[in-house]
Phi, psi and omega in degrees: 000137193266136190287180174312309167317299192288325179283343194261347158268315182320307181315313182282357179262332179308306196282355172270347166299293151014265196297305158354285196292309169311304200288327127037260139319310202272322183297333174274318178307307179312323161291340192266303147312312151276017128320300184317282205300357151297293213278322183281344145306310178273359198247330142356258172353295219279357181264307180305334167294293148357294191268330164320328206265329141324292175287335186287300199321316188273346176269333160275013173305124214068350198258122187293341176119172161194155178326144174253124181226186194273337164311321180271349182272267193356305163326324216251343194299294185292344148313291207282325147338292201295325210305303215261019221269328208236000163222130190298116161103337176270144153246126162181201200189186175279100167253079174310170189246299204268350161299306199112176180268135184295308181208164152205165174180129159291082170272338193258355182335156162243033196262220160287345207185154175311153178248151190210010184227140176293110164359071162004273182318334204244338200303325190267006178234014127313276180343298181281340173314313184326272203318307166327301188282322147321268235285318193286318209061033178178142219293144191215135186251142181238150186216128185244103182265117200246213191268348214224339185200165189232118180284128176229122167241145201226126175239162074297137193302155144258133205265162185136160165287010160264145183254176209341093175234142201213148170262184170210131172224156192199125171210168190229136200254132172286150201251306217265006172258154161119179188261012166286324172310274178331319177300311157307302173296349179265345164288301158321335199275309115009288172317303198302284196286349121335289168260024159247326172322282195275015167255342155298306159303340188247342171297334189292284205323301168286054201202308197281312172327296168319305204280355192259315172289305191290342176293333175303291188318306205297304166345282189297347161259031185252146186295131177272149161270007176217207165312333216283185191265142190291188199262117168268151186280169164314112179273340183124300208283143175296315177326288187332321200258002140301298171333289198279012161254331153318303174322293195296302139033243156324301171305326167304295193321266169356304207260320200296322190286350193285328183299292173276011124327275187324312183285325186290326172267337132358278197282342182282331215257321189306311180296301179322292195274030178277331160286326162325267166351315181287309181293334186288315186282327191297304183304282168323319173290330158290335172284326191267338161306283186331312198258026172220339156283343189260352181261342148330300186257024175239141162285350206257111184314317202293341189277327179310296180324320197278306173339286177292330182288322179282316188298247210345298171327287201310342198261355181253347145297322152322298190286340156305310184324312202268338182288289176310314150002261198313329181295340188272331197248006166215078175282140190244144173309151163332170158226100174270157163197182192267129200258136152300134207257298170340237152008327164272337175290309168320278165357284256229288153350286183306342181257006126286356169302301192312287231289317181301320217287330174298339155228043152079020184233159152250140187274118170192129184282194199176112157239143176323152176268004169235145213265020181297130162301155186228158205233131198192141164293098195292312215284280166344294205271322203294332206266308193297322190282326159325293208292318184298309160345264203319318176309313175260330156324280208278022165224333178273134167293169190287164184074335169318176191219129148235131171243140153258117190227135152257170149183171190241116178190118197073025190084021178220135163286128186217126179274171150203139153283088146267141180228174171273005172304201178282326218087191194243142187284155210279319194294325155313307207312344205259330227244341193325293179249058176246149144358099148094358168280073183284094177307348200250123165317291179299354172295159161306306195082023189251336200279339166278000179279286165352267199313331196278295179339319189277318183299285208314292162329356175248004198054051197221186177218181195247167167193169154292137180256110164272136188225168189300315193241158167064252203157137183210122171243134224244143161229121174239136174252142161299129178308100176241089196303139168322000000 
């Protein structure tokens, strides 16, 4: 799927094609116009020559010849003035090959005063037009084209008792004038400020976009204290914060149903185990009649004594059975705050030694090597970590080892209880933490259901870790540093 990024540049290579192509477009019209006015120049000359070729024609008419002095040039001046009087921007005059010009004249000059002197700069390609148009015996146009004007010089043979005499006219159509020159430049200019204009607008747009999705990402990816989804802020762009009031939304919905899920799968595991429960209570309450009716009907003080000692065993198995119950089906939130692990682990620990050191096992924790605090409700975790504790002392044989380990990884905390026992039989292992599930004749079947209740309440879960010998139990949490 093509990003953002891609489509908002393709956009901008379209409108720089565009532009390419307009501008293009607009530089060729511009040559083509000043083609144009190069053709409307030579057709100039080529009239104003014409016409010097006229007039001369009719000024020699009848005329037998005479010397070329400066009297015949004086003569031919207002000829060629009248010739050129009607066309704007030409110059030219009378050219002998072995004289040289004959006349020249400018009428239409715009300068301050008439120009009476032949053009310097241009004198040596008059000359060879002359000569071309002399040697051809027919008229030849030259075009010099520069950056800013296109020089047109135009000759014809004249005919007459003067010999090779030739006429000449020469203007110049300016390349960088007129309102096409101007048109152009204001169109590239335009063009120009365009596409730097939308490659500035669509870099913002994707610069401003990015920095607004990624504050979205960052949102979403900061660690939370429960399931739900975080509240993300207002980035500014209208799309996005439609987008981010759905989210937030979706997320409100999302915690009220994760709530009533959670009470609902309660009050379903509380109904499941009400028939368990009745037979768990059926049972001790039927052993302590039995042992108070027979201690009724017995005269003998010592059967009595065995007697209230079996009632008592039955009423502290209830109240454990009931204790655990309520811890399960009535979990209260976390209370988190920052735990030191290195220190909670002792802690949790020390109050199983006597008990371990009395059937012979040894106890030792493992924490993590960095001493960052983790934010976790220790009374909670700590009650789950009992259960596992007291669970493996009563399954490790004497000389056995149980360790309690923290460590940190991929971003999740994990506890584990491992002993050296025999381990869990394959056929329990799927039933481990449900309700009432034991390995121990004197067990509840409640403490691992507990440790699970409690891992969940952290949003985290409980499991068997598998390992090759002995039995290991896994607590995993999200990781939330202090």
């Amino acid at each position: 799927m093509r990003s953002l990024r891609s489509r908002l540049s393709a956009l901008w290579l379209m409108l720089a094609v565009s532009g390419a192509a307009t501008a293009y477009l607009l530089v060729e019209s511009f040559q083509q116009s000043n083609d144009a006015r190069v053709a409307r120049a030579q057709d100039l000359v080529t009239r104003g020559c014409r016409d010097i070729a006229d007039r001369y024609q009719f000024f020699v008419s009848g005329w037998r010849g005479a010397p070329v002095d400066d009297s015949l040039k004086q003569d031919l001046i207002p000829l060629v003035q009248s010739a050129l009087a009607a066309t704007p921007g030409v110059e030219g005059g009378i050219w002998q090959t072995e004289t040289g010009s004959l006349a020249y004249a400018y009428p239409t000059y715009e300068g301050t005063g008439p120009k009476t002197d032949l053009p310097a700069a241009e004198l040596s390609v008059i000359k060879q037009i002359n000569s071309d148009a002399q040697r051809s015996g027919r008229p030849s146009t030259t075009k010099n084209a520069g950056k800013s004007q296109t020089l047109i010089v135009h000759a014809c043979p004249l005919r007459g008792p003067l010999q090779n005499v030739t006429a000449w006219t020469m203007t110049r159509a300016a390349a960088a004038e007129g309102p096409a020159y101007t048109h152009l430049l204001i169109g590239l200019i335009v063009l120009a400020a365009t596409l730097l204009g939308s490659a500035i607008w669509l870099a913002w747009i994707l610069v401003s976009w990015s920095r607004r999705i990624g504050m979205i990402e960052t949102a979403l990816g900061e660690p939370t204290d429960n399931a739900d989804l975080p509240q993300l802020p207002h980035t500014g762009a209208r799309e996005l914060d439609r987008l981010v009031d759905a989210v937030n939304d979706a997320g409100h919905r999302l915690s009220a149903e994760r709530m009533r899920a959670a009470a609902a799968e309660r009050l379903a595991a509380v109904g499941r185990l009400s028939a368990t429960l009745a037979h768990e209570i059926r049972n001790p309450i039927a052993a302590m009649r039995l042992k108070a009716e027979n201690a009724l009907a017995s005269p003998d003080p010592a059967r009595k004594a065995s007697a209230l000692e079996a009632i008592l065993q039955q009423v502290a198995r209830l109240d454990a059975l009931l204790r655990d119950l309520l811890a399960m089906t009535q979990a209260s939130q976390p209370k988190t705050r920052p735990v030191e692990l290195d220190g909670f682990l002792q802690a949790t620990i020390d109050s199983h030694r006597e008990l371990a050191a009395r059937h012979g096992q040894a106890l030792r924790a493992i924490a993590p090597s960095s001493a960052q605090a983790c934010c976790f409700d220790p009374a909670q975790l700590q009650r789950a970590l009992d259960n596992l504790i007291l669970n493996a002392i009563q399954n490790t044989p004497e000389g056995g080892e149980i360790v309690v380990a923290a460590e940190i990884a991929d971003g999740r905390l994990l506890f584990r209880v491992t002993d050296s026992g025999p381990g869990i039989a394959p056929g329990i292992r799927d039933r481990l933490f449900e309700p009432f599930v034991s390995t121990r004749a004197d067990g509840t079947g409640l403490g691992l259901a507990i440790v699970r209740e409690i891992a969940r309440a952290h949003h985290g879960d409980a499991q068997l870790a598998p390992v090759s010998t002995g039995t290991s139990f896994e607590i995993s949490l999200p990781w939330q540093p202090s």
